[in-house]
N, CA, C and O atoms as CSV, one atom per row, in Angstrom:
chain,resi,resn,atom,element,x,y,z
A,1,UNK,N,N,7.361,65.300,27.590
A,1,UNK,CA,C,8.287,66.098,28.343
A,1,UNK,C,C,9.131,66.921,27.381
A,1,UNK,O,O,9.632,66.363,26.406
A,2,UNK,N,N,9.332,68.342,27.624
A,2,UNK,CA,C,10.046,69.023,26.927
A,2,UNK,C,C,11.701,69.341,27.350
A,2,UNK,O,O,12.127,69.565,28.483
A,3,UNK,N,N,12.386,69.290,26.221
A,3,UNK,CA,C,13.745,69.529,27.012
A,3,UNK,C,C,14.116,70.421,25.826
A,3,UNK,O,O,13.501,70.487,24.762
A,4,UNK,N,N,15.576,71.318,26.284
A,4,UNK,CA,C,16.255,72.031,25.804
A,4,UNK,C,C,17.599,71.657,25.069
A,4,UNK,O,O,18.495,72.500,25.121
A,5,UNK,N,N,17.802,70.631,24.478
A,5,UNK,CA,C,19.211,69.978,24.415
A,5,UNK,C,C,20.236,71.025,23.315
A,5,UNK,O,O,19.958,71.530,22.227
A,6,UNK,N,N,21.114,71.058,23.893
A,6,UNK,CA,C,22.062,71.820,22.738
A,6,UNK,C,C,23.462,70.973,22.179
A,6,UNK,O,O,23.989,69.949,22.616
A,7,UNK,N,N,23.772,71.732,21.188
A,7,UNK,CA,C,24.926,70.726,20.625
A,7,UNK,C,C,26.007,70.952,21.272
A,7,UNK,O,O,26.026,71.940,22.005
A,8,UNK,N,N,26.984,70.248,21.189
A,8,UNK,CA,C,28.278,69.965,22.163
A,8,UNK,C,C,29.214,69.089,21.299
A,8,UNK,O,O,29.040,68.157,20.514
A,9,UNK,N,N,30.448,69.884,21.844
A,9,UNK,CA,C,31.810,69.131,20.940
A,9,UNK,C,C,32.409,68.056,21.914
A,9,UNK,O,O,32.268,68.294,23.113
A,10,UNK,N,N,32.885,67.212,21.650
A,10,UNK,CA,C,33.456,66.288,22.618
A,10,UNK,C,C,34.752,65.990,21.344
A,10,UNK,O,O,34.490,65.425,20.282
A,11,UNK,N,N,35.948,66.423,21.661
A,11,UNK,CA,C,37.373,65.946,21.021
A,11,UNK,C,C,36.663,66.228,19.834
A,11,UNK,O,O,35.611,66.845,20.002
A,12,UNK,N,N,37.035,65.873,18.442
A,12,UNK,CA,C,36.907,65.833,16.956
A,12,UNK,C,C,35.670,65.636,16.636
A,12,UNK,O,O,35.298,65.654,15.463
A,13,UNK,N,N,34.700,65.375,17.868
A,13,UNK,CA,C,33.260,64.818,17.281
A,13,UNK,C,C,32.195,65.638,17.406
A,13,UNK,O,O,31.846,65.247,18.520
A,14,UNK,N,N,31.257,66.631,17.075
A,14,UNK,CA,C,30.466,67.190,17.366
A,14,UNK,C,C,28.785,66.693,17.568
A,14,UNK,O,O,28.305,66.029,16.649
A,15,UNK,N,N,27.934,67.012,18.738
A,15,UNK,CA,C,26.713,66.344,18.644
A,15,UNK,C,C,25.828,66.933,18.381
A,15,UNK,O,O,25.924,67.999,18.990
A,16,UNK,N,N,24.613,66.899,17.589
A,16,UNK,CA,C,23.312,67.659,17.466
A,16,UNK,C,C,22.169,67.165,17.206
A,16,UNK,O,O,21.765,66.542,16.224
A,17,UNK,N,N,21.262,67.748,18.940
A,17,UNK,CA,C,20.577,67.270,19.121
A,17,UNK,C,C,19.564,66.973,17.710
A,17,UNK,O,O,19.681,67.630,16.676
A,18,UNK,N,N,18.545,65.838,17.900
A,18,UNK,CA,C,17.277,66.185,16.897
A,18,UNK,C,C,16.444,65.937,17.630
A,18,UNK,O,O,16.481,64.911,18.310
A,19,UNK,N,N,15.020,67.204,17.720
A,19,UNK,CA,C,13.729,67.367,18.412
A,19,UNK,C,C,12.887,67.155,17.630
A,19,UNK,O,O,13.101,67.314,16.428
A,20,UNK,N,N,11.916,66.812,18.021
A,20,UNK,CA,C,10.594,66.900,17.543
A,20,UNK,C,C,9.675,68.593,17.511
A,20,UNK,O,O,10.206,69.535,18.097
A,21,UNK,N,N,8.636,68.748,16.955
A,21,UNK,CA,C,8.033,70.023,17.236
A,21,UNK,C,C,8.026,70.567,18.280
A,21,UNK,O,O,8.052,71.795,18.354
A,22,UNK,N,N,7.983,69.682,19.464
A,22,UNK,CA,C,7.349,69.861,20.650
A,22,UNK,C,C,8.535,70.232,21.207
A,22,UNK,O,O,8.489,70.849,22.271
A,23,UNK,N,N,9.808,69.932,20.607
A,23,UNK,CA,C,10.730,70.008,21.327
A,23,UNK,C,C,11.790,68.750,21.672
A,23,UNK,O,O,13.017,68.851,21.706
A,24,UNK,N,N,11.161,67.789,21.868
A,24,UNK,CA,C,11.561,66.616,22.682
A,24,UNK,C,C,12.777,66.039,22.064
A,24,UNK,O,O,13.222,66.245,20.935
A,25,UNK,N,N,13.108,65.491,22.744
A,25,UNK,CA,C,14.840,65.320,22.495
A,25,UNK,C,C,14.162,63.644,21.824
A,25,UNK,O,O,13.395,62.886,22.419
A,26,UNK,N,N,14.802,63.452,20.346
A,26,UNK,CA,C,14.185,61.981,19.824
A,26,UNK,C,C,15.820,61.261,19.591
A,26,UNK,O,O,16.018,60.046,19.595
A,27,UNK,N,N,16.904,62.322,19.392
A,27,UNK,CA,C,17.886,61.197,18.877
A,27,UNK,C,C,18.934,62.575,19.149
A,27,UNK,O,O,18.612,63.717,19.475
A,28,UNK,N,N,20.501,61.912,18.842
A,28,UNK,CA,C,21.271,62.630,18.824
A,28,UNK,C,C,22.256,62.470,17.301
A,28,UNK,O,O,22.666,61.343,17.025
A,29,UNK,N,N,22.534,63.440,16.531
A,29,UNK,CA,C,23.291,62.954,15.210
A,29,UNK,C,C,24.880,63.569,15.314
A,29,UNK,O,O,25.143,64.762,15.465
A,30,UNK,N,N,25.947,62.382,15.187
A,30,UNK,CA,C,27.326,62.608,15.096
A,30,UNK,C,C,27.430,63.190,13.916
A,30,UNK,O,O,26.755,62.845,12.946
A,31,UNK,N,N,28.648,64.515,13.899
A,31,UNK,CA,C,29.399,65.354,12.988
A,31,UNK,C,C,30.582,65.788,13.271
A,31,UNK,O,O,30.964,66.022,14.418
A,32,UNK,N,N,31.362,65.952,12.084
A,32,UNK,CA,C,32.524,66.173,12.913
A,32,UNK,C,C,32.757,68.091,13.385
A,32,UNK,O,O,32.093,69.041,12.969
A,33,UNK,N,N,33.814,68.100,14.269
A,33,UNK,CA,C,33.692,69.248,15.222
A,33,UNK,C,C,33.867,70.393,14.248
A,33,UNK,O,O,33.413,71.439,14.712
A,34,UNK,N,N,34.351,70.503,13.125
A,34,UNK,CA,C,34.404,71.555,12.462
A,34,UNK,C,C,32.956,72.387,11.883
A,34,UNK,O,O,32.677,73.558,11.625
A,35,UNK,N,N,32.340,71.257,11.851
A,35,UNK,CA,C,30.998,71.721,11.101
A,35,UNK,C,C,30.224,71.930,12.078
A,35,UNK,O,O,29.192,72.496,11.716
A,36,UNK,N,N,30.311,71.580,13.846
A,36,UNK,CA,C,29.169,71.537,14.280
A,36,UNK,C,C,28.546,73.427,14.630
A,36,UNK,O,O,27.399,73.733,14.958
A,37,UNK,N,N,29.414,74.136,14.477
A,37,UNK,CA,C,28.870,75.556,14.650
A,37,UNK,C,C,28.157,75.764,13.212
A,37,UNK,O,O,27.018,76.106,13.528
A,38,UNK,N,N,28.221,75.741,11.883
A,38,UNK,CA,C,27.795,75.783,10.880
A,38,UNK,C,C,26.144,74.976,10.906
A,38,UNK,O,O,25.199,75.519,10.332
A,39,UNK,N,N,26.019,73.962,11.464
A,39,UNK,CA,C,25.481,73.252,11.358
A,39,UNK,C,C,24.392,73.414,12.611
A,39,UNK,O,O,23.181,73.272,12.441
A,40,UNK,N,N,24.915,73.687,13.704
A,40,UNK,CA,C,24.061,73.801,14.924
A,40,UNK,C,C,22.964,75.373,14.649
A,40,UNK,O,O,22.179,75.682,15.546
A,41,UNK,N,N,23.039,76.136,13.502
A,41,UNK,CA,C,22.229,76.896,12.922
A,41,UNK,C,C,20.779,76.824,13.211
A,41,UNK,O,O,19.964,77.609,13.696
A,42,UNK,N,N,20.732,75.579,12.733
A,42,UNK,CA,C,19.511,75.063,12.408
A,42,UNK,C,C,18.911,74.353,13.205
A,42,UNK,O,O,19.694,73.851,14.012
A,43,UNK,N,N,17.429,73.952,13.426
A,43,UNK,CA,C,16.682,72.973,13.724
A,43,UNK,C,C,16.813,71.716,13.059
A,43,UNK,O,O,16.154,71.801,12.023
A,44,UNK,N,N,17.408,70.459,13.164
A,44,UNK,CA,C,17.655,69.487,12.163
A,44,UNK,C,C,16.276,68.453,13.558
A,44,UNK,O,O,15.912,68.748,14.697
A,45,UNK,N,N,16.001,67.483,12.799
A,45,UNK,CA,C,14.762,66.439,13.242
A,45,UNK,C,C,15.018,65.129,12.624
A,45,UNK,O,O,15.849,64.885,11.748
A,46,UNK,N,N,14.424,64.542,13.035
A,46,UNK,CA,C,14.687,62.566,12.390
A,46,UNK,C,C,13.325,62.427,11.577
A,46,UNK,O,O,12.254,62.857,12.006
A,47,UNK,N,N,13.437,61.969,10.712
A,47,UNK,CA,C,12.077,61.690,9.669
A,47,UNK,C,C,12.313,59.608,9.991
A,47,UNK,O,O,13.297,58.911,10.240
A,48,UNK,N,N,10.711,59.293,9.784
A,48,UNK,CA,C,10.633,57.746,9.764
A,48,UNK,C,C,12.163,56.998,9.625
A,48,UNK,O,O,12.635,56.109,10.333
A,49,UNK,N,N,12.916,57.881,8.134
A,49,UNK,CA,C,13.635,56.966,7.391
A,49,UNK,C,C,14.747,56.850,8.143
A,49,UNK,O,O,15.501,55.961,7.748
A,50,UNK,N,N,15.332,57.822,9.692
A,50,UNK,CA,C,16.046,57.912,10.035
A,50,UNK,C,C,17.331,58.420,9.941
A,50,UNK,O,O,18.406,58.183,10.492
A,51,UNK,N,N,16.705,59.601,8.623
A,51,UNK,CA,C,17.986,60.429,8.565
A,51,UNK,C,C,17.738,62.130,9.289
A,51,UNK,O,O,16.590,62.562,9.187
A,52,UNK,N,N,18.426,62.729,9.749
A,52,UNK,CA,C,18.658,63.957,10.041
A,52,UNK,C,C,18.495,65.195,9.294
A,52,UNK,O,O,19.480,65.609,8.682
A,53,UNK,N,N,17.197,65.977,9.238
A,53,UNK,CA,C,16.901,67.113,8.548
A,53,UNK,C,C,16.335,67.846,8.867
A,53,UNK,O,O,15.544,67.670,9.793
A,54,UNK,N,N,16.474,68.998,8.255
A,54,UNK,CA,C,15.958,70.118,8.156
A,54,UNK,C,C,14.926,70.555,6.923
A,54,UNK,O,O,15.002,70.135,5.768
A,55,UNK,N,N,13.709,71.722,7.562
A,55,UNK,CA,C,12.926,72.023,6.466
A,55,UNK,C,C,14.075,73.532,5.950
A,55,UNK,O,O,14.865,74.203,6.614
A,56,UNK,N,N,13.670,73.585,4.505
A,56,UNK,CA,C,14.138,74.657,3.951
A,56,UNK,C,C,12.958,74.886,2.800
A,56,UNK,O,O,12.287,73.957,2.350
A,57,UNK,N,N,12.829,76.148,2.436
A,57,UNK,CA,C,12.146,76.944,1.465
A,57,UNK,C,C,10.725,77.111,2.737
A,57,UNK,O,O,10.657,76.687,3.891
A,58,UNK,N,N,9.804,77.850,1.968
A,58,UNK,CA,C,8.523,78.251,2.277
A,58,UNK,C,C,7.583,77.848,2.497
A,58,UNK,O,O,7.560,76.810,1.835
A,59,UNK,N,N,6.690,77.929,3.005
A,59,UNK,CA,C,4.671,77.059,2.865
A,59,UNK,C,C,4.298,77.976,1.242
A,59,UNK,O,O,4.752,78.967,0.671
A,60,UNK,N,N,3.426,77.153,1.032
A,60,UNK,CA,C,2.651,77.599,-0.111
A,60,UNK,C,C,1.618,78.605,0.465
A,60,UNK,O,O,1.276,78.689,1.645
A,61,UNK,N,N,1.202,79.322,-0.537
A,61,UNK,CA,C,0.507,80.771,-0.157
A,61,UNK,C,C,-0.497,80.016,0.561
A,61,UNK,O,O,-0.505,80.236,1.772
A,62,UNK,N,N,-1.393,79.139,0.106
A,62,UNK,CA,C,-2.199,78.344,0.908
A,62,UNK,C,C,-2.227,77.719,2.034
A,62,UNK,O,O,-3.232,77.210,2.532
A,63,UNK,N,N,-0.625,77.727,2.697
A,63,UNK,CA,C,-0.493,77.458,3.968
A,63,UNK,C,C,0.057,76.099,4.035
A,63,UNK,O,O,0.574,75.875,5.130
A,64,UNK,N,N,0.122,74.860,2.984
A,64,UNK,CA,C,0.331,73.931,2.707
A,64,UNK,C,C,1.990,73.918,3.192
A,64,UNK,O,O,2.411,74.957,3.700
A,65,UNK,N,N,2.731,72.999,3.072
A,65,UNK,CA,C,3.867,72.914,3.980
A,65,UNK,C,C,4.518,72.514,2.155
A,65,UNK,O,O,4.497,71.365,1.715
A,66,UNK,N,N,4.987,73.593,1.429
A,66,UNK,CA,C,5.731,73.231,0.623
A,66,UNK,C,C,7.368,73.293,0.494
A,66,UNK,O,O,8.075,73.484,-0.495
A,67,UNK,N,N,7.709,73.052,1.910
A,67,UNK,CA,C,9.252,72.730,1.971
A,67,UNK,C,C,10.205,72.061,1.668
A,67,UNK,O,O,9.737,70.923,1.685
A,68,UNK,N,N,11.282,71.979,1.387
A,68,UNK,CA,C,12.263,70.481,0.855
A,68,UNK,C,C,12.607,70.036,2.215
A,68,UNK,O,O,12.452,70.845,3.130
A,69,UNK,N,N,13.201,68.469,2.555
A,69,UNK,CA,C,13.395,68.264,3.496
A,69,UNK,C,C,15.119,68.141,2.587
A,69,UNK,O,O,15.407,67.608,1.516
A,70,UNK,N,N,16.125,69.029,3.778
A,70,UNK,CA,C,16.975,68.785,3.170
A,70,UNK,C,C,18.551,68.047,4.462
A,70,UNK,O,O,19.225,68.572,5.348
A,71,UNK,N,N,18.497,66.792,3.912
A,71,UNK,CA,C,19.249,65.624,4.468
A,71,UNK,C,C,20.729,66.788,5.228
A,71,UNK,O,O,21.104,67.907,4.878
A,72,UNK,N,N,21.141,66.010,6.164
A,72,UNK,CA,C,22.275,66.506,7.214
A,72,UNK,C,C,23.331,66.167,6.303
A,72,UNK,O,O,24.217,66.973,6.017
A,73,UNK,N,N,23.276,65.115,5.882
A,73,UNK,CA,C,24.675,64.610,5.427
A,73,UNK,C,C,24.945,65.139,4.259
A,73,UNK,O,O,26.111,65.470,4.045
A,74,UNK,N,N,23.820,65.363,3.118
A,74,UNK,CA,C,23.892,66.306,1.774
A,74,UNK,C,C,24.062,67.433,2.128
A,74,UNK,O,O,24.884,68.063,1.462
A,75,UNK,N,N,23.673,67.851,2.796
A,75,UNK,CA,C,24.591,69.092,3.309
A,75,UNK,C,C,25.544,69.306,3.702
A,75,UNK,O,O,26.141,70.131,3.010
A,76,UNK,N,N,26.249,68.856,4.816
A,76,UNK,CA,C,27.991,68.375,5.072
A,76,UNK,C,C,28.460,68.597,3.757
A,76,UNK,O,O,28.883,69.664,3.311
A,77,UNK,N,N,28.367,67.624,3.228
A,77,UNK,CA,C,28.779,67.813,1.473
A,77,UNK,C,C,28.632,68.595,0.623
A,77,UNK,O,O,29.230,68.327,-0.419
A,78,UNK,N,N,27.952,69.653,0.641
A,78,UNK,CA,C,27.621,70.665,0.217
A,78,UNK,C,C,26.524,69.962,-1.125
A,78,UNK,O,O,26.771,70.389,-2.253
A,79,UNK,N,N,25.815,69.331,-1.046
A,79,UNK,CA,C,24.799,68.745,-1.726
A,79,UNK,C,C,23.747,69.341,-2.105
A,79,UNK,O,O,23.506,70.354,-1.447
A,80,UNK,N,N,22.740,69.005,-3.237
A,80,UNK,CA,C,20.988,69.792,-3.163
A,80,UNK,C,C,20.461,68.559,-2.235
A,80,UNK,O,O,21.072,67.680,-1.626
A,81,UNK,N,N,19.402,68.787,-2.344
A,81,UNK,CA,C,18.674,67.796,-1.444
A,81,UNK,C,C,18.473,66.896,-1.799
A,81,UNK,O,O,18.451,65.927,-1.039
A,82,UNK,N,N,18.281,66.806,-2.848
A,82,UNK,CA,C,17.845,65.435,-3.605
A,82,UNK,C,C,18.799,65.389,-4.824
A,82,UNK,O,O,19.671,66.214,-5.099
A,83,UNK,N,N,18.447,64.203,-5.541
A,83,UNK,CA,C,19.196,63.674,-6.665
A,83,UNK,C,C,20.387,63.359,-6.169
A,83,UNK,O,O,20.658,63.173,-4.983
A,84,UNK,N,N,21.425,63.272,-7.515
A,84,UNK,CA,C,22.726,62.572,-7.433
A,84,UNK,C,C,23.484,63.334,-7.114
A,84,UNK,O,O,23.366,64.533,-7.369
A,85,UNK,N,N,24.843,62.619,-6.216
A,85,UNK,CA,C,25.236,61.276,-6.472
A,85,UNK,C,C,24.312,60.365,-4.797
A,85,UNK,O,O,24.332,60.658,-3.601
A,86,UNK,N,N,23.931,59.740,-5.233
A,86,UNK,CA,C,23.420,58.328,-3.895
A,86,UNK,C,C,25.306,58.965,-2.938
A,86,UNK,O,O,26.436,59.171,-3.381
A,87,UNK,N,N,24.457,59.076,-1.064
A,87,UNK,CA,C,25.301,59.206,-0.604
A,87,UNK,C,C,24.923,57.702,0.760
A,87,UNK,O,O,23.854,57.484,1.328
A,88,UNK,N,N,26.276,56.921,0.902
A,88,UNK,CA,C,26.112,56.176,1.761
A,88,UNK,C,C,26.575,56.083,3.269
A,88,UNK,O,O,27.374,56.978,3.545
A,89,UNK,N,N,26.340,55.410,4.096
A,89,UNK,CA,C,27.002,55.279,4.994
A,89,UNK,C,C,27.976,54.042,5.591
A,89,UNK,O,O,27.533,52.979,6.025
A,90,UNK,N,N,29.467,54.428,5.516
A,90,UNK,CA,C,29.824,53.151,5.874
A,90,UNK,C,C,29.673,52.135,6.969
A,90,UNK,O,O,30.140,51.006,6.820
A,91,UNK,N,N,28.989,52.515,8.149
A,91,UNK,CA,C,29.416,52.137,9.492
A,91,UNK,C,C,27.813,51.592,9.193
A,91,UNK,O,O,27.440,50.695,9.948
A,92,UNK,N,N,26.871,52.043,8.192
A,92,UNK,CA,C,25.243,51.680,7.915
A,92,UNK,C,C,24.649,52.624,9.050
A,92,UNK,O,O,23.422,52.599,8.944
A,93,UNK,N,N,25.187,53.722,10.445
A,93,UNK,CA,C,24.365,54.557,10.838
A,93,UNK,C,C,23.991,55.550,10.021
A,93,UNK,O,O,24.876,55.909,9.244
A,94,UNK,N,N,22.944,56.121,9.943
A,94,UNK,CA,C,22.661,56.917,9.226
A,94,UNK,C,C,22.289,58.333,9.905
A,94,UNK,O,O,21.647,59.199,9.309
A,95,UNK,N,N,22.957,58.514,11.732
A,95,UNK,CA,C,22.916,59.252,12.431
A,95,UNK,C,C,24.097,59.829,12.412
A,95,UNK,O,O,24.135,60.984,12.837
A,96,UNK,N,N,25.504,59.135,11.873
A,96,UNK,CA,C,26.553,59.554,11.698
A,96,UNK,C,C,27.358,60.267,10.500
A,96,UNK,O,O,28.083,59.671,9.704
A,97,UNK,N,N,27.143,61.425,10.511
A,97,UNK,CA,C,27.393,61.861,9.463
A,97,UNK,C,C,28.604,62.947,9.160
A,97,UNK,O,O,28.787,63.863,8.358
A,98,UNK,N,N,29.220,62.424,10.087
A,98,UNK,CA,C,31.051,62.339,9.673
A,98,UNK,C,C,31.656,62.334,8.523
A,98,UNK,O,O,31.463,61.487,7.651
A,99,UNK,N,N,32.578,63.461,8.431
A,99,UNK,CA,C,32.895,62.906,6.530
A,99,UNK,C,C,33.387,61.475,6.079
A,99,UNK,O,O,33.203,60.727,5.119
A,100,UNK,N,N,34.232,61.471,7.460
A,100,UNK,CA,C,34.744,59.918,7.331
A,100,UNK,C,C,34.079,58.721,6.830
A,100,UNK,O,O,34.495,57.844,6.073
A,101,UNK,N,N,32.664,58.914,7.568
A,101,UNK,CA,C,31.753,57.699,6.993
A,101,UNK,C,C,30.540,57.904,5.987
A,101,UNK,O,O,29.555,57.190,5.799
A,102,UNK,N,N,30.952,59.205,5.349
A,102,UNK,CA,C,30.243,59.079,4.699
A,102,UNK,C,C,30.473,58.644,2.775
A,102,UNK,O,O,31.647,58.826,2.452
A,103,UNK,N,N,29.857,58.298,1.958
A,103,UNK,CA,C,30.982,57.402,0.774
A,103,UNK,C,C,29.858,57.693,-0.720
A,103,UNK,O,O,28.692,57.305,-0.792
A,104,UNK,N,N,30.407,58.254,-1.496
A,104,UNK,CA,C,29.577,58.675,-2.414
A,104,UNK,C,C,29.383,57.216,-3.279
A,104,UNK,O,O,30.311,56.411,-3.211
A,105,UNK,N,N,28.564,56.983,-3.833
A,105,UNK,CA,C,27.795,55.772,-4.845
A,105,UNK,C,C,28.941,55.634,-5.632
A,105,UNK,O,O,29.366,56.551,-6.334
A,106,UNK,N,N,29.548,54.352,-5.535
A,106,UNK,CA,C,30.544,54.071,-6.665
A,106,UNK,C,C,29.836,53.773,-8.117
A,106,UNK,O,O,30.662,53.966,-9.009
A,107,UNK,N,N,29.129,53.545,-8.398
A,107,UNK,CA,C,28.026,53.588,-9.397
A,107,UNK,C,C,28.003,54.723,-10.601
A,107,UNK,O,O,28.008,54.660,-11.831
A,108,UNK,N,N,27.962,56.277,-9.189
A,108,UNK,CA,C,27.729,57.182,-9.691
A,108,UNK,C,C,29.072,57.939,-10.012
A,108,UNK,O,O,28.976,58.970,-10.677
A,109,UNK,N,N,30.590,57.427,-9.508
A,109,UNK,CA,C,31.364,57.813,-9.528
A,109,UNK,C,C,31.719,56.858,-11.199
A,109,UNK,O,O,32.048,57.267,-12.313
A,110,UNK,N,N,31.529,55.873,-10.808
A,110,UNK,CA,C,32.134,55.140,-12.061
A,110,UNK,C,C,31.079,55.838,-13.859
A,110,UNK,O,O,31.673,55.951,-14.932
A,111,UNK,N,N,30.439,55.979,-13.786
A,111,UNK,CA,C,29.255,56.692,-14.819
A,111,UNK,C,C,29.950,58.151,-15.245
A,111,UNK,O,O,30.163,58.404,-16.431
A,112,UNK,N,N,30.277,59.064,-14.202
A,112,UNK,CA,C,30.845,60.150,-14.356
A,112,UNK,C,C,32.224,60.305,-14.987
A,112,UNK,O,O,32.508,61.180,-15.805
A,113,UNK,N,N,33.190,59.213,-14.450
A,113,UNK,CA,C,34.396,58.749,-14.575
A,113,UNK,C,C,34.475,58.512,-16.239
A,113,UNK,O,O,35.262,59.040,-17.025
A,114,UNK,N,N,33.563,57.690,-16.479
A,114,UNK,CA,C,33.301,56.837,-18.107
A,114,UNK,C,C,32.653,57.955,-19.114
A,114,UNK,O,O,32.897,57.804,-20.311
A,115,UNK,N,N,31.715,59.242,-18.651
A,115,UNK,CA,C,31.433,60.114,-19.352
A,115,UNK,C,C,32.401,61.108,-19.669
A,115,UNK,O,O,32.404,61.627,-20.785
A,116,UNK,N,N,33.650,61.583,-18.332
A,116,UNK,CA,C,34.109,62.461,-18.566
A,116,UNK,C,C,36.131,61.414,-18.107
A,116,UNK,O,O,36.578,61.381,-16.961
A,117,UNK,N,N,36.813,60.816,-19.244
A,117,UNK,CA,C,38.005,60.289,-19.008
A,117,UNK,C,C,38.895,60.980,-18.756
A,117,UNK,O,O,39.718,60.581,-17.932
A,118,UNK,N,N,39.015,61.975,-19.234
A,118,UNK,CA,C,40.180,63.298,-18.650
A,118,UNK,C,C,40.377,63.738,-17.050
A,118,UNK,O,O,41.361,64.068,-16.389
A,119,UNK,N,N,38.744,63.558,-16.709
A,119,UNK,CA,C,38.391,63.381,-15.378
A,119,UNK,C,C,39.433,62.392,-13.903
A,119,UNK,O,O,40.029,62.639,-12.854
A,120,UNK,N,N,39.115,61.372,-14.684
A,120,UNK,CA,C,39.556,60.118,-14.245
A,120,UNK,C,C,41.268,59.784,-14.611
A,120,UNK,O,O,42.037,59.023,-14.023
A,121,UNK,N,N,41.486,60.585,-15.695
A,121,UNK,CA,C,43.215,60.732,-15.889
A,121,UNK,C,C,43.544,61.762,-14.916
A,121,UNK,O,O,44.693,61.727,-14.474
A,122,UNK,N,N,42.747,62.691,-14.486
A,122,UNK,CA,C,43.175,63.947,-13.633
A,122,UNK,C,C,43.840,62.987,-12.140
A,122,UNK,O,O,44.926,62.676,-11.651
A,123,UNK,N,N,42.709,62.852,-11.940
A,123,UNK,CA,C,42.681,62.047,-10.608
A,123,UNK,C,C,43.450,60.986,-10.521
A,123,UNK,O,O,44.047,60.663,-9.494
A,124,UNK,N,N,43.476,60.539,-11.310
A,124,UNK,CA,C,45.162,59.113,-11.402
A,124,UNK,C,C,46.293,59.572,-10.859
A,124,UNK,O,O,47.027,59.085,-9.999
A,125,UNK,N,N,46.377,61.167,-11.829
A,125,UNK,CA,C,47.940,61.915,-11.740
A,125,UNK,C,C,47.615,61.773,-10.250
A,125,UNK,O,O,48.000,60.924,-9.446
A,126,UNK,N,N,46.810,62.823,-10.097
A,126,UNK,CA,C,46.960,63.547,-8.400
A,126,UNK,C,C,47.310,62.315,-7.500
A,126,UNK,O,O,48.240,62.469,-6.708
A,127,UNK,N,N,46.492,60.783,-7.545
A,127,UNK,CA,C,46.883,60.301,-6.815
A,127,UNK,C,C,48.417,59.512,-6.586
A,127,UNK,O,O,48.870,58.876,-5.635
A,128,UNK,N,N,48.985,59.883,-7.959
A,128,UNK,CA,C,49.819,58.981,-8.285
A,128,UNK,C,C,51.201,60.140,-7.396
A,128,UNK,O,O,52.260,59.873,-6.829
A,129,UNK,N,N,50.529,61.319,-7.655
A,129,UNK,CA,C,51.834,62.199,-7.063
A,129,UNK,C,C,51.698,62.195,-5.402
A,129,UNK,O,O,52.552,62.611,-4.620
A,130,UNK,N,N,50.500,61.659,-5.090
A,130,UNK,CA,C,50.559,61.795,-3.834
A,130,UNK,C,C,51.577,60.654,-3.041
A,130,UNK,O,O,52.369,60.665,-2.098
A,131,UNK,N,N,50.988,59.564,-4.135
A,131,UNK,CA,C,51.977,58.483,-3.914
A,131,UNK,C,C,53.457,58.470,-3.418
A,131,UNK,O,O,54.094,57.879,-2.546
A,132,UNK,N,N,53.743,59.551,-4.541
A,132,UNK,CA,C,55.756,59.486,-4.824
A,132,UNK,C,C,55.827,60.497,-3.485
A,132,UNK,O,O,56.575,60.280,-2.532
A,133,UNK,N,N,54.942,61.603,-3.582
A,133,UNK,CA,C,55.386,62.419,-2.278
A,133,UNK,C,C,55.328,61.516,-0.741
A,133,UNK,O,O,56.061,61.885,0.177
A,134,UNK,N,N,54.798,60.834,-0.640
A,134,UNK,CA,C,54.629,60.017,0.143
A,134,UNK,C,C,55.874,59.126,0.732
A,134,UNK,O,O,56.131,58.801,1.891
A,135,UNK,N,N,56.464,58.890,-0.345
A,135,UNK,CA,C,57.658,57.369,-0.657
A,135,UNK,C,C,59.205,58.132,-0.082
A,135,UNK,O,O,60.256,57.491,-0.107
């Protein structure tokens, strides 16, 4: 059965649909409402792994499907498609891709942190002033 589903804001939360080729409505992926016009651009789809994407780049001259599949949530983030940093989900949906829940690899934060310390002194201050402004 084919359907037409479109995205829709409900309060702070935005929805978008994901179809299959055919069309068919397979899942729905949470975002928040700011992004969902940016985002509702596109055709986004569910792959096995259960994340939300889109094809980007070209077929090969040969017709071969040489596209990136490039993740919903690396995008939100303004991400490449692949590589670092590992992005997680806190809530473990991986349909929700809210900034809120979404949480970069402490792993990859701590590695970056230890390569670049000025980095990590930056970010102390800032938080430390956010602190006092706060108090």
């Amino acid at each position: 059965m084919t359907t037409n589903p479109q995205p829709y804001r409900s309060g702070d939360v935005g929805r978008i649909p994901l179809v299959d080729h055919e069309g068919t409505l397979r899942a729905w992926v949470l975002v928040d409402a700011d992004v969902l016009d940016w985002a509702a651009q596109w055709r986004w789809h569910l792959i096995p792994a259960g994340y939300a994407v889109r094809n980007v780049g070209s077929k090969t001259p040969d017709g071969r499907d040489g596209r990136t599949k490039l993740p919903l949530h690396r995008a939100v983030l303004g991400l490449p498609a692949q590589g670092e940093p590992r992005i997680g989900f806190l809530n473990d949906c991986q349909l929700d891709v809210r900034r809120s829940n979404l949480v970069v690899s402490p792993r990859w934060l701590v590695k970056r942190l230890t390569a670049n310390p000025e980095l990590g002194r930056a970010l102390l201050d800032l938080g430390n002033r956010r602190l006092e402004a706060a108090a």
